[in-house]
C-alpha positions in Angstrom: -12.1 -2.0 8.6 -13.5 -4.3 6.5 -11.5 -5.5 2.7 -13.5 -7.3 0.0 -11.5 -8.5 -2.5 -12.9 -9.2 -6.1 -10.8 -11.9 -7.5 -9.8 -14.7 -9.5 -7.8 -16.3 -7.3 -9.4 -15.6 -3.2 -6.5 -18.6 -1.5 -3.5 -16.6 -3.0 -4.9 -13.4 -0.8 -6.1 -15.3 1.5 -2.5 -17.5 1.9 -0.8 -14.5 1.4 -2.1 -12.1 4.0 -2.4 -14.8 6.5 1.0 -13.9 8.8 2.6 -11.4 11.0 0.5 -8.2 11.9 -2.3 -9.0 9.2 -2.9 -12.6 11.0 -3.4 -10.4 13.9 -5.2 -7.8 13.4 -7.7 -10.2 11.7 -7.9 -13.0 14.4 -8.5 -9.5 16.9 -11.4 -8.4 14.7 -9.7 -5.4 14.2 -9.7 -5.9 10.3 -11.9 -7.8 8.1 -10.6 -9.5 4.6 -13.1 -11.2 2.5 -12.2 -12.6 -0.8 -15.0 -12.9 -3.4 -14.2 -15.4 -6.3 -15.3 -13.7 -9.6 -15.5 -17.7 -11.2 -18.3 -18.6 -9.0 -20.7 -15.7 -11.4 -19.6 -17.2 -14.4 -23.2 -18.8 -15.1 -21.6 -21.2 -17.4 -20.6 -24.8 -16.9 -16.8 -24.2 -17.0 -16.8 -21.0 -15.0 -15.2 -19.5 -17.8 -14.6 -15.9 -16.9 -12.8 -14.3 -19.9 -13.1 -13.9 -23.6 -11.0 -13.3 -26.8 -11.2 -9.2 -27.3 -13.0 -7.7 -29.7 -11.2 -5.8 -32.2 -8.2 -8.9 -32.1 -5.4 -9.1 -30.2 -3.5 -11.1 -28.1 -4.8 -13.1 -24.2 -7.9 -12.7 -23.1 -10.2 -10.4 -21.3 -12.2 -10.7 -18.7 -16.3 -10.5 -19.0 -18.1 -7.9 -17.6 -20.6 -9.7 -16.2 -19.0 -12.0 -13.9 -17.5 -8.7 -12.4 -20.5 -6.9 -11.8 -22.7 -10.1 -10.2 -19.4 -10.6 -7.8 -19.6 -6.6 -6.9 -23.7 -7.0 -7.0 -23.1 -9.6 -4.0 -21.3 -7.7 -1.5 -23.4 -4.2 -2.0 -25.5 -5.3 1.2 -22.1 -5.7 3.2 -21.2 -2.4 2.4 -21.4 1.6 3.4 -23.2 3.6 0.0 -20.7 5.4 -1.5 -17.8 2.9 -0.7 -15.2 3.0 -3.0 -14.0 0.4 -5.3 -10.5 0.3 -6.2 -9.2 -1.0 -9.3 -5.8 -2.5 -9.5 -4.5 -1.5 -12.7 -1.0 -0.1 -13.8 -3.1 3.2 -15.7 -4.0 4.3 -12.2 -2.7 6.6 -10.1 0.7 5.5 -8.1 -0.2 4.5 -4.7 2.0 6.2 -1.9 1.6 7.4 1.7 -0.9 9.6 1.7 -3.1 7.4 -0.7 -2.8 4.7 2.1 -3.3 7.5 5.4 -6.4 8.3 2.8 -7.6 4.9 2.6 -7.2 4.2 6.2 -10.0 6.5 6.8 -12.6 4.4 5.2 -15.1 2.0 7.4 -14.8 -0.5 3.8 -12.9 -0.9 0.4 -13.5 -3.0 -2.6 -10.5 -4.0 -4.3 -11.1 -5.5 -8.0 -8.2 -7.3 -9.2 -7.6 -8.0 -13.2 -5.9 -11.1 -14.9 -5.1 -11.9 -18.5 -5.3 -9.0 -20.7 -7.6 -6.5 -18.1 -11.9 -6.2 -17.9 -14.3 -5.2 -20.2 -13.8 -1.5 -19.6 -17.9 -1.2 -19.2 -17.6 -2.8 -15.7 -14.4 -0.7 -15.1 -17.0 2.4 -15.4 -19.8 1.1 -13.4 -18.3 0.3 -10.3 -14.7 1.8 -10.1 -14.2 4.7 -7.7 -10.3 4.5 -8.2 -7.5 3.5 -10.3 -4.9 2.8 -8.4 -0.7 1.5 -9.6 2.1 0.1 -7.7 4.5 1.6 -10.1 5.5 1.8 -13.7 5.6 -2.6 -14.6 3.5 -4.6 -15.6 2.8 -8.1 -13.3 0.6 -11.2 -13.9 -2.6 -10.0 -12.2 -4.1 -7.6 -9.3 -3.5 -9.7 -6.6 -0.1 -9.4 -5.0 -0.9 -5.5 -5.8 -4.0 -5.6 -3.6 -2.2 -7.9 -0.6 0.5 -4.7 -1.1 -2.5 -2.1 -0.7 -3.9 -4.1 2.5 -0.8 -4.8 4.2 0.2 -0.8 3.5 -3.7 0.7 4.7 -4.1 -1.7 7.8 -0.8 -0.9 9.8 -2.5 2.8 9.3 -5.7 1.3 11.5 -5.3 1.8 15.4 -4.8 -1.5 17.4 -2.9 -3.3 14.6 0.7 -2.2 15.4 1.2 -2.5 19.1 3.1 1.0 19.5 1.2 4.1 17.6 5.2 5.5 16.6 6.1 2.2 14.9 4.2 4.4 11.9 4.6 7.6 13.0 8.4 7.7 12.2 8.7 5.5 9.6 9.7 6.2 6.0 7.3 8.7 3.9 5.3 9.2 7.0 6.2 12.7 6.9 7.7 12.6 2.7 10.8 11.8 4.4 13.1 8.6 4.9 13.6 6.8 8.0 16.5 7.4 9.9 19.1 4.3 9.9 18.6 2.1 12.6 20.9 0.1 14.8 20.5 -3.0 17.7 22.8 -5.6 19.1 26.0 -5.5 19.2 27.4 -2.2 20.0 30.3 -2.9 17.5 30.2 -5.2 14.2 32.8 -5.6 11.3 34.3 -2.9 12.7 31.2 -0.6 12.7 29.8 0.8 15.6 26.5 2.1 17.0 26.6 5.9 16.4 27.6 7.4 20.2 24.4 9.4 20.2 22.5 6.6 20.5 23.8 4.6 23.3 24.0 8.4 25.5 20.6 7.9 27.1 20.1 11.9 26.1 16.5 11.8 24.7 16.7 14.9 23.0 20.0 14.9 21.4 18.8 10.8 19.8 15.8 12.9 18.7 17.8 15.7 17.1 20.1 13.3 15.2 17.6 11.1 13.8 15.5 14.2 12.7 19.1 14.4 10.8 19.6 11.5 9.4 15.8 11.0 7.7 16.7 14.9 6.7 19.9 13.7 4.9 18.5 10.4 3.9 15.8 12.0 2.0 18.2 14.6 0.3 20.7 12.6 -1.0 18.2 9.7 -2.5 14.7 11.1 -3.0 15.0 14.6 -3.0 12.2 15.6 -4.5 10.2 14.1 -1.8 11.5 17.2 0.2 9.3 19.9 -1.7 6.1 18.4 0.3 7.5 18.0 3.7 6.8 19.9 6.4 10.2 21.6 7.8 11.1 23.7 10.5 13.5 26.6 10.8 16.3 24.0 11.7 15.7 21.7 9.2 16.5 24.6 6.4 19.1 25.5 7.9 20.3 21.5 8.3 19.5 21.1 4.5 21.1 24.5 3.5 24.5 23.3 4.6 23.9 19.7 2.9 23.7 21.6 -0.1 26.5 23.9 0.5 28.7 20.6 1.4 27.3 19.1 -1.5 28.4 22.0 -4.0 32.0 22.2 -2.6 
């Protein structure tokens, strides 16, 4: 899968995203990240990218065609149709099944803002998608897009070493993980729940099923009206409730 970043600032991606399972996947070819610098289509002899808005205000915004000429560039590189995602707190929230969505995609255009935004004529040209981290406000796109990346390539096969390390983890069903536990059996006076050191397969299976079940209803319940449940886990979340109301 191949990432081209539109940005004001390519070595803070580039920096950023340069460990751990993202270091791998790239030096394994599995993923691609190139990061176009916006400044170098500035056509003027400061590379000055932004301007004061129209209308007044306060900061700066940034030109729309420095944007488009970066974006122009990288057409060739791409699949017709490929969407380009906007980094912007308007859009909609990123979650799971944004990222299991991206994942499918051969190439994505991330455009990253600074100062007070872009020229929203560019915004309408190019943009495929408006996508938020949440409900704040932070200096520009960037650690955003390193958060979409990191998020969309563990999706990609070959760039976790075990297929379940995502399959079971948090919101990969709308559910929370189950807790986890390693060495040693017994800490601050804590230990390892039994079930987990039996060596009984399906009884591990069955409590962890549990513990997301109970996780996910005691702090994000409403992720629970999306998830797929079985008979059992009704029943499982019919006496939380009935506990709960006592």
């Amino acid at each position: 899968m191949n990432f081209y970043v539109l940005t004001l600032f390519p070595e803070m991606i580039l920096s950023g995203l340069n460990h751990s399972m993202i270091k791998r996947a790239v030096e394994k070819n599995i993923i691609n990240i190139e990061c176009v610098n916006i400044r170098d289509f500035a056509n003027n002899k400061h590379n000055q990218v932004d301007d004061y808005p129209y209308g007044g205000g306060a900061g700066m915004v940034i030109k729309p065609q420095p944007v488009f000429n970066a974006y122009e560039s990288i057409k060739n590189k791409v699949k017709e149709g490929c969407r380009v995602v906007y980094m912007t707190p308007q859009g909609k929230t990123f979650n799971q099944n944004i990222s299991e969505e991206f994942s499918r995609e051969e190439d994505i255009i991330i455009l990253c803002g600074h100062y007070e935004g872009i020229d929203e004529r560019v915004i309408d040209e190019i943009v495929s998608d408006e996508i938020s981290i949440g409900n704040f406000i932070i200096t520009g796109g960037e650690l955003a897009a390193m958060m979409i990346i990191d998020s969309v390539s563990r999706l990609i096969p070959g760039v976790l070493n075990n297929e379940e390390s995502f399959q079971n983890e948090t919101f990969s069903n709308n559910l929370l993980e189950y807790p986890q536990y390693t060495r040693p059996v017994e800490f601050m006076g804590k230990k390892v729940p039994d079930v987990l050191l039996s060596g009984h397969h399906e009884n591990v299976n069955k409590w962890r099923r549990e513990q997301s079940l109970r996780r996910t209803f005691l702090k994000r319940p409403e992720l629970l009206v999306n998830s797929e449940l079985s008979e059992n886990d009704i029943d499982f979340l019919k006496t939380l409730q009935q506990f709960q109301n006592r």
